[in-house]
C-alpha positions in Angstrom: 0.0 0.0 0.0 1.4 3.5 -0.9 1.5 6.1 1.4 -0.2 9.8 0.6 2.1 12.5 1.2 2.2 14.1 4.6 -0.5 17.4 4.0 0.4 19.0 7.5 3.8 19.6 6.7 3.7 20.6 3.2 0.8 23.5 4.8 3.4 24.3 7.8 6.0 24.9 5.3 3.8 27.3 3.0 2.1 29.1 6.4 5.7 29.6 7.7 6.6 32.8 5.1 4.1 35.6 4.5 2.8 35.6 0.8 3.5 39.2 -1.1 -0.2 40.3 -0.6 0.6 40.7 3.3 3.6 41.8 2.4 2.2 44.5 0.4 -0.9 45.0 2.5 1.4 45.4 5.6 3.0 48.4 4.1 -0.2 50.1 2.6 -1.1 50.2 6.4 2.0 51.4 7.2 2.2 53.9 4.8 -1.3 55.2 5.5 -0.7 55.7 9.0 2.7 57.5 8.6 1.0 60.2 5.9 -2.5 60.4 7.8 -1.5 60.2 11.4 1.0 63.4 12.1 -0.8 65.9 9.5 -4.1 64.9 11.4 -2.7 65.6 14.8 -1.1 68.8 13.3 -4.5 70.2 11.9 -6.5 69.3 14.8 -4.0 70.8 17.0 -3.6 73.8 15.4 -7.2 74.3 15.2 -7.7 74.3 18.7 -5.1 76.4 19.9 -6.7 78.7 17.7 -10.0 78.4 18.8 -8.5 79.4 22.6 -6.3 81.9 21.3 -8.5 83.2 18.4 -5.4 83.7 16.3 -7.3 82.1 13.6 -5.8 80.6 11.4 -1.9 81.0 12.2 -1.7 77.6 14.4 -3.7 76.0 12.0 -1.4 76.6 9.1 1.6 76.0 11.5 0.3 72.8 12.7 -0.4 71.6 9.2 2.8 72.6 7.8 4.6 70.5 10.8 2.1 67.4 10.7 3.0 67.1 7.0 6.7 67.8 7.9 6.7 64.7 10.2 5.0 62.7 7.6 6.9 63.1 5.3 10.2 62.2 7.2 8.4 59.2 8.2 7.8 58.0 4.6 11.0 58.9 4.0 12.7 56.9 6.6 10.2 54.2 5.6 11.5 53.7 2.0 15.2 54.3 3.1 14.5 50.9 4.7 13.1 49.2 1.6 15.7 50.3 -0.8 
């Protein structure tokens, strides 16, 4: 009688190294949270301190031009890893 090949390891062995979609998927999250994350934080806080202060809209603009500051050195230093 011939024996089947052994199923369990063959799935271990495929489950062991992520496949490019998660790959991929894993940075698209990683991405989107390094873009989204600072310049949101920057405009929200720059809003409100100009709500208390009523220097509308000079900590607005300032916290938008530093959330998308950070960003962007985040992205940066995200690809300088890839490449």
């Amino acid at each position: 009688m011939a024996q089947l090949p052994n199923r369990s390891r063959q799935s271990s062995q495929s489950n062991d190294s992520p496949s490019a979609v998660r790959i991929l998927l894993g940075d698209i999250a990683d991405t989107t949270w390094r873009m989204f994350v600072p310049a949101l934080i920057g405009i929200v806080g720059g809003y409100s301190v100009d709500e208390k202060l009523g220097s509308y809209p000079w900590f607005f603009i300032a916290g938008t031009v530093l959330g998308l500051t950070i960003a962007g050195l985040l992205i940066k230093q995200q690809l300088s890893r890839h490449i």
